[in-house]
KEVEX-299842 format. One record per residue (C-alpha): residue number from 1; y, x, z. Coordinates in Angstrom, 1 decimal, padded with zeros to 4 digits. Layout:
<rec figu="NUM" yy="Y" xx="X" zz="Z"/>
...
//
This chain:
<rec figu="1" yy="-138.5" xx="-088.2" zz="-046.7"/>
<rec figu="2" yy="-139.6" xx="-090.0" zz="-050.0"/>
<rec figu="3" yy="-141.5" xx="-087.6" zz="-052.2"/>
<rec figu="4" yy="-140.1" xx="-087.2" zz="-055.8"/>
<rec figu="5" yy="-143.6" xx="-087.4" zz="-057.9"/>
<rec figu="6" yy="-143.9" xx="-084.7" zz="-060.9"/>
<rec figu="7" yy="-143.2" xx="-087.1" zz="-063.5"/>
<rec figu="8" yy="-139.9" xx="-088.0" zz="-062.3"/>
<rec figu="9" yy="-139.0" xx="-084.4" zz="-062.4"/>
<rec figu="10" yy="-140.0" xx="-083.6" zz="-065.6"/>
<rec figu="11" yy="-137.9" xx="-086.8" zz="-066.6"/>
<rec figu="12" yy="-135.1" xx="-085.4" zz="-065.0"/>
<rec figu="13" yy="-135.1" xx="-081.6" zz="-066.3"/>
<rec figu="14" yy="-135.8" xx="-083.6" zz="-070.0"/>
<rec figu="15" yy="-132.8" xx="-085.4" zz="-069.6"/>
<rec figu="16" yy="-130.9" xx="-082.8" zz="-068.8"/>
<rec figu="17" yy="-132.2" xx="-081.0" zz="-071.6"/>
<rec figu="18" yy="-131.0" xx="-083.7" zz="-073.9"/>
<rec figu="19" yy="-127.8" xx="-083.4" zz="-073.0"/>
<rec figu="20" yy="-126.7" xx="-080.2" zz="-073.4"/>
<rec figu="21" yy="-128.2" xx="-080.0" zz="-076.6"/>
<rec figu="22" yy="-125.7" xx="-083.5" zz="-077.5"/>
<rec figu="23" yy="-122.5" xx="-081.5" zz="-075.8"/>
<rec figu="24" yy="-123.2" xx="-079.2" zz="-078.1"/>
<rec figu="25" yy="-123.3" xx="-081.0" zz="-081.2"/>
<rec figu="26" yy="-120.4" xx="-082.2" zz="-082.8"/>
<rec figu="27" yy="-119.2" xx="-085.5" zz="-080.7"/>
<rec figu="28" yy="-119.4" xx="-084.8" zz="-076.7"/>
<rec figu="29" yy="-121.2" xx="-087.9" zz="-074.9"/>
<rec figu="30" yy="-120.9" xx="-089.4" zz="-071.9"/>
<rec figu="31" yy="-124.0" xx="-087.2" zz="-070.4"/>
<rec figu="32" yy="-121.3" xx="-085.8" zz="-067.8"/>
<rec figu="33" yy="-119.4" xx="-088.1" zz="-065.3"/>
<rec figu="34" yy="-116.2" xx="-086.5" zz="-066.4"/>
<rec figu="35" yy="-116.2" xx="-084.8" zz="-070.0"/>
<rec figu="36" yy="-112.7" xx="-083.5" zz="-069.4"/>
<rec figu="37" yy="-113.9" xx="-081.5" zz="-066.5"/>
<rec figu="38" yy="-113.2" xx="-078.2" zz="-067.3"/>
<rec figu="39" yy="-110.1" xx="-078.7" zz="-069.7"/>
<rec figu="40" yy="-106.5" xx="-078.9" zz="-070.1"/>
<rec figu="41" yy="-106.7" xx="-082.5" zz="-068.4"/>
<rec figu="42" yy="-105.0" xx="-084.3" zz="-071.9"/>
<rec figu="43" yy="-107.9" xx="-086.3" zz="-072.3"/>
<rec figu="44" yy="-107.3" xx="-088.0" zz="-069.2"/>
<rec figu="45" yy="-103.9" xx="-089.0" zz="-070.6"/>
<rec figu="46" yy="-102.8" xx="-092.4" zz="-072.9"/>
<rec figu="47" yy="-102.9" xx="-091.7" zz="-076.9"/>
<rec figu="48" yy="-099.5" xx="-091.3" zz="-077.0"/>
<rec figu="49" yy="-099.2" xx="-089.1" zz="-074.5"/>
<rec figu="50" yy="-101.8" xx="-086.9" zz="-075.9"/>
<rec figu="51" yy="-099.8" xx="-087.0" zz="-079.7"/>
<rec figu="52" yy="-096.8" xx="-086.3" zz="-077.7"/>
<rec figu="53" yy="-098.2" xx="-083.1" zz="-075.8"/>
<rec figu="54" yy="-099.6" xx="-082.1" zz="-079.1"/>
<rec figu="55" yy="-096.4" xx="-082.2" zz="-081.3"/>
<rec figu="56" yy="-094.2" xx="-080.8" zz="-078.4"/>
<rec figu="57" yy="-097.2" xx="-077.7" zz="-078.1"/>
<rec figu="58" yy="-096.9" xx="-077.1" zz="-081.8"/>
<rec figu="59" yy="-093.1" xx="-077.0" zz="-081.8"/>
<rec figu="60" yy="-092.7" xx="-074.7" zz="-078.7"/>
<rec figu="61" yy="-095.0" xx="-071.7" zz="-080.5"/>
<rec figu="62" yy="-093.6" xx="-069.0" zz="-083.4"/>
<rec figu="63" yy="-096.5" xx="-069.2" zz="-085.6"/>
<rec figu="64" yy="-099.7" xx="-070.9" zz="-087.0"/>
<rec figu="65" yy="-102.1" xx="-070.9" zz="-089.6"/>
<rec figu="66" yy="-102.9" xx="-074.4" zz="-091.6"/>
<rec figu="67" yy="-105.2" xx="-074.7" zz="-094.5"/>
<rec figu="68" yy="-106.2" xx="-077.7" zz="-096.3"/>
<rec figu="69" yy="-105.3" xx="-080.6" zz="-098.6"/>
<rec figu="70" yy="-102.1" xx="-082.3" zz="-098.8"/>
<rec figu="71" yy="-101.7" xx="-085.6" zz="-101.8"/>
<rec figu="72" yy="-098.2" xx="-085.9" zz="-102.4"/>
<rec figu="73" yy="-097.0" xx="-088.2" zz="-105.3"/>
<rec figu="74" yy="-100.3" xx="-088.6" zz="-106.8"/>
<rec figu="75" yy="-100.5" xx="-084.8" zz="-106.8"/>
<rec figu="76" yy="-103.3" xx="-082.8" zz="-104.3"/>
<rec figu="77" yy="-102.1" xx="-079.4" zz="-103.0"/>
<rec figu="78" yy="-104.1" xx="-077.0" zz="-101.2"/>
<rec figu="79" yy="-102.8" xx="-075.0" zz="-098.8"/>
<rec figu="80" yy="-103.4" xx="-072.1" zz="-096.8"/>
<rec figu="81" yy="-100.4" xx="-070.9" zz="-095.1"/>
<rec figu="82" yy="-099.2" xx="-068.6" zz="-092.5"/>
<rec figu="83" yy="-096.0" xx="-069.8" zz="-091.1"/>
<rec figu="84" yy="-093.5" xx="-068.3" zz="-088.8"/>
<rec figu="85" yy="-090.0" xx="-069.7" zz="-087.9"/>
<rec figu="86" yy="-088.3" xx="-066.8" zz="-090.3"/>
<rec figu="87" yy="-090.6" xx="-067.6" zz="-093.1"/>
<rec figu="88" yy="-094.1" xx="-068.2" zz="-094.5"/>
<rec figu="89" yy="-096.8" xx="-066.6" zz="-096.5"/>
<rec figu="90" yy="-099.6" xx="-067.9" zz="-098.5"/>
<rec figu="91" yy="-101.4" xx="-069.4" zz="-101.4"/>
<rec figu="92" yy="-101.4" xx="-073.2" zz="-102.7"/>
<rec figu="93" yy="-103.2" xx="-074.8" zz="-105.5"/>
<rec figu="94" yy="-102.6" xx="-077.8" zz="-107.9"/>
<rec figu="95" yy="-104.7" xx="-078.5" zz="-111.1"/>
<rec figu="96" yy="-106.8" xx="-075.8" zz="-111.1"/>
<rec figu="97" yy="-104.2" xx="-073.2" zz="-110.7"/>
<rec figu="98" yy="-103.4" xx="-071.0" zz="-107.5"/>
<rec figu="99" yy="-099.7" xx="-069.3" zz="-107.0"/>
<rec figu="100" yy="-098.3" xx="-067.4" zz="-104.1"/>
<rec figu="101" yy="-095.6" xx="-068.6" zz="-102.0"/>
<rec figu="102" yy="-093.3" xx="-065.8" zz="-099.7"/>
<rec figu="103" yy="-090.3" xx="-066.7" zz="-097.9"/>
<rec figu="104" yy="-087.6" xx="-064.6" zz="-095.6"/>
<rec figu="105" yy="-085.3" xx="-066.6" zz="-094.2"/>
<rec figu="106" yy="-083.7" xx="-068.5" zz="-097.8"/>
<rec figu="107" yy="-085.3" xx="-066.1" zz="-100.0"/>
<rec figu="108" yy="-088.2" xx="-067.7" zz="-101.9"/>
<rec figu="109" yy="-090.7" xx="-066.0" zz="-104.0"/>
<rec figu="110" yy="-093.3" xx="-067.4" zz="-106.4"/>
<rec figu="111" yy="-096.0" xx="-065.2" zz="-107.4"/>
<rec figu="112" yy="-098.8" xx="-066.0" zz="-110.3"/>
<rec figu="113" yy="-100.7" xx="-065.8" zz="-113.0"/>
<rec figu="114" yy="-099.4" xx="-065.6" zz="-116.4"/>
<rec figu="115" yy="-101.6" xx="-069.0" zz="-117.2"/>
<rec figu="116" yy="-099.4" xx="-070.9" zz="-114.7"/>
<rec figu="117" yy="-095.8" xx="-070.0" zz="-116.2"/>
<rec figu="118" yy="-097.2" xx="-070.3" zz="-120.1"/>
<rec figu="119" yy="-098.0" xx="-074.0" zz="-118.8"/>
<rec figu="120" yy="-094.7" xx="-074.5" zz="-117.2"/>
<rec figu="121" yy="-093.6" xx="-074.7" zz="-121.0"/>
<rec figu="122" yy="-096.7" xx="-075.9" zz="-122.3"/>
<rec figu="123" yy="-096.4" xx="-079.5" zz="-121.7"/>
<rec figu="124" yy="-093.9" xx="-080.2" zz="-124.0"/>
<rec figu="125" yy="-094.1" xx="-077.1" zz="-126.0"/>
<rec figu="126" yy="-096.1" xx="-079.3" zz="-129.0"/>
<rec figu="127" yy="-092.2" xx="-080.9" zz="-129.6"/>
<rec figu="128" yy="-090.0" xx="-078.4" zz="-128.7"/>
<rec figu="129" yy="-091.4" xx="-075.3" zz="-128.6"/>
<rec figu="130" yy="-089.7" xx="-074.2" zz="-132.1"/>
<rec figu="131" yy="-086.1" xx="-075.9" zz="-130.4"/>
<rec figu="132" yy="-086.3" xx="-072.8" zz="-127.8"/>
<rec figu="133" yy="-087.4" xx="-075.1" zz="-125.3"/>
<rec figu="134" yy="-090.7" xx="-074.9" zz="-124.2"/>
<rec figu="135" yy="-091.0" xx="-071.7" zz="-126.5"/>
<rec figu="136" yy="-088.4" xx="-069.7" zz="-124.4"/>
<rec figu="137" yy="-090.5" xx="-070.7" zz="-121.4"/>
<rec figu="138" yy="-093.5" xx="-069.2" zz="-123.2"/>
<rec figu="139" yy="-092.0" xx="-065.9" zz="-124.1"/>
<rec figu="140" yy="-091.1" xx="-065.8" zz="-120.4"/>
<rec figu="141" yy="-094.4" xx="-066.1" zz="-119.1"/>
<rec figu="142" yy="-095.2" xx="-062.6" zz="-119.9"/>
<rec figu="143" yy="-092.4" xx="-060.9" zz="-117.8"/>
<rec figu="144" yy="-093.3" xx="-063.4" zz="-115.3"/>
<rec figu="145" yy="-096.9" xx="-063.2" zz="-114.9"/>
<rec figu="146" yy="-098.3" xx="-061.7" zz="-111.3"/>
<rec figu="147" yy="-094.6" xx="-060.3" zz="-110.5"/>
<rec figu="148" yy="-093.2" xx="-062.2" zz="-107.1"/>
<rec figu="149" yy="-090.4" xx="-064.4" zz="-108.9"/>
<rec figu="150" yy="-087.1" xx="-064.7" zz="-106.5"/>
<rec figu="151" yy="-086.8" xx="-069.0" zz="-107.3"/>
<rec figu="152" yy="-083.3" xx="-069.5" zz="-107.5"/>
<rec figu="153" yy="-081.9" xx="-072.1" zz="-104.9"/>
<rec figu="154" yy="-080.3" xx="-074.4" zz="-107.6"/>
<rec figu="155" yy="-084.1" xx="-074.6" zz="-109.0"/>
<rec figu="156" yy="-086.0" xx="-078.0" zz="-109.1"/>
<rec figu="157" yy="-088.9" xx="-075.2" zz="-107.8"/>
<rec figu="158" yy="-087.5" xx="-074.1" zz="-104.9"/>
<rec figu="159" yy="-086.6" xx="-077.5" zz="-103.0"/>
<rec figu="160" yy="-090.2" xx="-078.6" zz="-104.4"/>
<rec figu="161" yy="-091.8" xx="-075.5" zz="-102.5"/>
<rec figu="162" yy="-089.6" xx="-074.2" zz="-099.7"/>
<rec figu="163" yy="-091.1" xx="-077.3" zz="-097.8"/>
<rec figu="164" yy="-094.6" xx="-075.6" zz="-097.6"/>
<rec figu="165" yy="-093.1" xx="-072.5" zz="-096.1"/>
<rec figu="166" yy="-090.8" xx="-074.0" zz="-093.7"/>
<rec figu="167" yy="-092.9" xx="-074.7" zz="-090.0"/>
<rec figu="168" yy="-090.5" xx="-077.2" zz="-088.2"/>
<rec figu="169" yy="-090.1" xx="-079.3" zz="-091.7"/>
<rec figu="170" yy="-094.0" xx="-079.0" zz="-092.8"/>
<rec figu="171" yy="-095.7" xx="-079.6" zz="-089.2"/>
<rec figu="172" yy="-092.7" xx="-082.3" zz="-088.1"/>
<rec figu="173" yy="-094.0" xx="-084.1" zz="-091.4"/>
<rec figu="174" yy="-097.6" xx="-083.9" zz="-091.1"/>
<rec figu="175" yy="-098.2" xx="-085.0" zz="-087.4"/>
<rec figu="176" yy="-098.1" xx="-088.1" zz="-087.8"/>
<rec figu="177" yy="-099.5" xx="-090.8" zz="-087.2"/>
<rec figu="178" yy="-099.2" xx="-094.6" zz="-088.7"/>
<rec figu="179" yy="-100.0" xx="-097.7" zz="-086.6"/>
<rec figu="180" yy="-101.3" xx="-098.3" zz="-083.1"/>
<rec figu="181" yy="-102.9" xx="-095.3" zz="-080.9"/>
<rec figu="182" yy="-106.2" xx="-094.9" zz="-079.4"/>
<rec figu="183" yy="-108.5" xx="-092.1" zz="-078.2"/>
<rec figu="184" yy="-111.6" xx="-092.1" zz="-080.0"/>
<rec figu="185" yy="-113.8" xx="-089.8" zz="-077.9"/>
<rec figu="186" yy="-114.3" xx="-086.1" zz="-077.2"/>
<rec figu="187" yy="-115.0" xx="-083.8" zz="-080.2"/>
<rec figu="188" yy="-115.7" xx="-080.1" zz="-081.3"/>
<rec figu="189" yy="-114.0" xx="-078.8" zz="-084.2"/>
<rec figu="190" yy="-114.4" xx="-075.0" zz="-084.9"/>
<rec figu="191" yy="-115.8" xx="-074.6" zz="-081.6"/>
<rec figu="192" yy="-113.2" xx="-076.0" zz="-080.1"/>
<rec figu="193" yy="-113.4" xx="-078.9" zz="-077.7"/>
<rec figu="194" yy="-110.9" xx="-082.0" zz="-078.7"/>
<rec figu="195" yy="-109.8" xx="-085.0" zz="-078.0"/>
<rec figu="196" yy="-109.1" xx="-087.4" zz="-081.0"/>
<rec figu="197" yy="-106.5" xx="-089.5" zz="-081.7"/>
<rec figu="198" yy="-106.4" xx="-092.3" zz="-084.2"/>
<rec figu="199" yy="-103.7" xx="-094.5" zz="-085.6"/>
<rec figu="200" yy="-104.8" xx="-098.6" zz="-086.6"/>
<rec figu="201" yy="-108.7" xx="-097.1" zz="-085.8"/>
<rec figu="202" yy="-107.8" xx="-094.2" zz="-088.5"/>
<rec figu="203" yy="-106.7" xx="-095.9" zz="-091.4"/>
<rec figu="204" yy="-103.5" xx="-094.5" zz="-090.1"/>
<rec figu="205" yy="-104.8" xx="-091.3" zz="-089.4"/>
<rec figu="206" yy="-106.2" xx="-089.3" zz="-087.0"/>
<rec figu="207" yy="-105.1" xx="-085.9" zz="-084.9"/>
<rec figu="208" yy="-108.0" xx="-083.7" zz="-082.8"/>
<rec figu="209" yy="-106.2" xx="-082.2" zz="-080.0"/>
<rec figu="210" yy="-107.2" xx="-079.2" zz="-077.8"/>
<rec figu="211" yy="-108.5" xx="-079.6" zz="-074.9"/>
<rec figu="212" yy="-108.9" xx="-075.8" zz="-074.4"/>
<rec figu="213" yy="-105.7" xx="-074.2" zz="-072.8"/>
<rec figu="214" yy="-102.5" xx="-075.6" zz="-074.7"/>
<rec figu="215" yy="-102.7" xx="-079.0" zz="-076.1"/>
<rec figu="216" yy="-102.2" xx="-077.7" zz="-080.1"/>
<rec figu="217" yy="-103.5" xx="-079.8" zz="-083.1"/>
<rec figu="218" yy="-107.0" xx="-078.9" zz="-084.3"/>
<rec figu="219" yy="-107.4" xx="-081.4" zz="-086.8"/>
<rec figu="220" yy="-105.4" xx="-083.6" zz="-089.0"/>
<rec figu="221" yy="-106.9" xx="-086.0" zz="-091.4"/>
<rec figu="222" yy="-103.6" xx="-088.1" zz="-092.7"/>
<rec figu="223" yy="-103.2" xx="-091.6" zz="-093.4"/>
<rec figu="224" yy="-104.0" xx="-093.0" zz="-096.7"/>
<rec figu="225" yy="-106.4" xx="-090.4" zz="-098.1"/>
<rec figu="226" yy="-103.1" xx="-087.9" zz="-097.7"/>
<rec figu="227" yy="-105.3" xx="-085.1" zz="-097.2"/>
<rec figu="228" yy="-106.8" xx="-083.1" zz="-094.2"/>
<rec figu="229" yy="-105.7" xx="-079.9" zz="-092.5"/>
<rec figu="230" yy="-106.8" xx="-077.6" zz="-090.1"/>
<rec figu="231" yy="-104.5" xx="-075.7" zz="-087.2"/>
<rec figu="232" yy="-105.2" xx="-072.1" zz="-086.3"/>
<rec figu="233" yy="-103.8" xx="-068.6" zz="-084.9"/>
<rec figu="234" yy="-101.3" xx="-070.4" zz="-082.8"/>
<rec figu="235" yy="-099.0" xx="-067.8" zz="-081.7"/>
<rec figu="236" yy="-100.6" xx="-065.3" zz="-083.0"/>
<rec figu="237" yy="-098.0" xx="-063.1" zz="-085.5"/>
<rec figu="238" yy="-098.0" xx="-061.7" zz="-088.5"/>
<rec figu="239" yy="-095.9" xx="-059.3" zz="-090.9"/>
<rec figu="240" yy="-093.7" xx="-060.7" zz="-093.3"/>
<rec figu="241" yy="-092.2" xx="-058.4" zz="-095.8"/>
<rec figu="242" yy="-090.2" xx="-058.6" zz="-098.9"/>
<rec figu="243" yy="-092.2" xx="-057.6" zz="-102.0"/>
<rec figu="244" yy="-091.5" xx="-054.0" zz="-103.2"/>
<rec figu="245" yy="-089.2" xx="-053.8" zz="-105.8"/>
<rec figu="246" yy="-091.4" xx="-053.0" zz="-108.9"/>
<rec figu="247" yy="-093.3" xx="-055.8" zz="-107.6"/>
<rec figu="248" yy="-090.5" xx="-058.1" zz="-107.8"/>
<rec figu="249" yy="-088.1" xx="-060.2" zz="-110.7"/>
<rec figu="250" yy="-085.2" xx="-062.1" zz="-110.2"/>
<rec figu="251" yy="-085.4" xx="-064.2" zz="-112.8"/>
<rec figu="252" yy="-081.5" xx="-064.8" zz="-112.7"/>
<rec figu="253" yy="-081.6" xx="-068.3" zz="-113.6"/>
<rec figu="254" yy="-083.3" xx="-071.6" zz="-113.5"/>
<rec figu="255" yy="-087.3" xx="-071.3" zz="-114.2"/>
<rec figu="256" yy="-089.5" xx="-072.3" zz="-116.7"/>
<rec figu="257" yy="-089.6" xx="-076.2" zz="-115.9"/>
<rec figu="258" yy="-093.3" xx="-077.0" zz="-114.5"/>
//
């Protein structure tokens, strides 16, 4: 028997101490022979694969939670929406200013400030404000202001916004990734252990993936400086309820243009 001298020990209990204090940082090293011992086994799997789990996961549940950024058209949105397959509910904002999005089934509401709809006919109210134009849109502002709006369907609005409400059309055009796939280690994002997937070495993109329990997406920083979201409260419900009815205008015709 070959005696293990003190100093070897101490090196031994040190290393160990280093890593678990690196597991617990924010990338996962290679301190353990296996660092998807433990998880949902889709970090063993090819980057594909994992993408493929992920999206299939996200479409198979009722409900999530995203928040984040989304640049569409030169334009950045941020989100944070609750999103069933009946409906959504949540807030997004654009330039400064925040509205409140509700939807039932086709029903789409738009609730906000009274700042929001006096821009709506602010930006060309300078030339046609006196034409009824933009001044009509002004004078509306008023009875529009922090009252949950019913957007007609035959609105430019409605097709605009439905899309962040809608949880097959918003997550089947987010997840995505551009180019060729890789894994690109194991990761932590809100406490949660992930896997990460990158498209072209993430100039496409790239996707953290549970590796707790189901495969959802964590993570999604898009392609192109698109924006970043976070995934939560998979599965978990929430109420969705029409306004009350003193809380409520239909505006009867096509809004303010914005």
């Amino acid at each position: 028997m070959i005696p293990i001298s003190q100093g070897r020990s101490r090196r031994a209990t040190l290393a160990g101490a280093v890593c678990a204090l690196l597991v617990t940082g924010t990338a996962l090293t290679g301190c353990s022979e296996d660092p998807n011992e433990g998880t949902n086994g889709v970090g063993r799997l090819p980057a594909d694969q994992i993408r493929g789990r992920a999206q299939k996961a996200a479409e198979s549940v009722g409900t999530v939670r995203l928040h984040g950024t989304v640049v569409t058209s030169g334009r950045t949105y941020t989100l944070d929406m609750r999103l069933k397959e009946k409906g959504g509910i949540g807030s997004v904002t654009t330039k400064g200013e925040t509205f409140r999005l509700l939807r039932i089934d086709d029903e789409l509401y738009l609730k906000a400030g009274a700042e929001f709809w006096g821009q709506a006919g602010g930006e060309d109210g300078g030339e046609n404000g006196g034409e009824g134009g933009g001044g009509a849109d002004a004078a509306a502002a008023g009875k529009l202001a922090e009252k949950y709006v019913k957007v007609p369907q035959g609105d430019p609005s409605y097709k605009k916004f439905i899309g962040f409400t809608d949880k097959n059309v918003l997550l089947g055009g987010l997840l995505t990734l551009h180019g060729k796939l890789a894994t690109d280690g194991h990761h932590q994002q809100a406490g949660v252990r992930t896997i990460r997937v990158t498209g072209d070495k993430g100039s496409g993109g790239t996707l953290d993936v549970s590796l707790e329990g189901t495969p959802y997406p964590v993570r999604l920083v898009r392609a192109g400086e698109a924006g970043t979201l976070t995934f939560s409260a998979w599965g978990t419900d929430f109420p969705l309820e029409k306004p009350a009815q003193d809380e409520t205008l239909d505006y009867g015709q096509q809004l303010p243009s914005s």
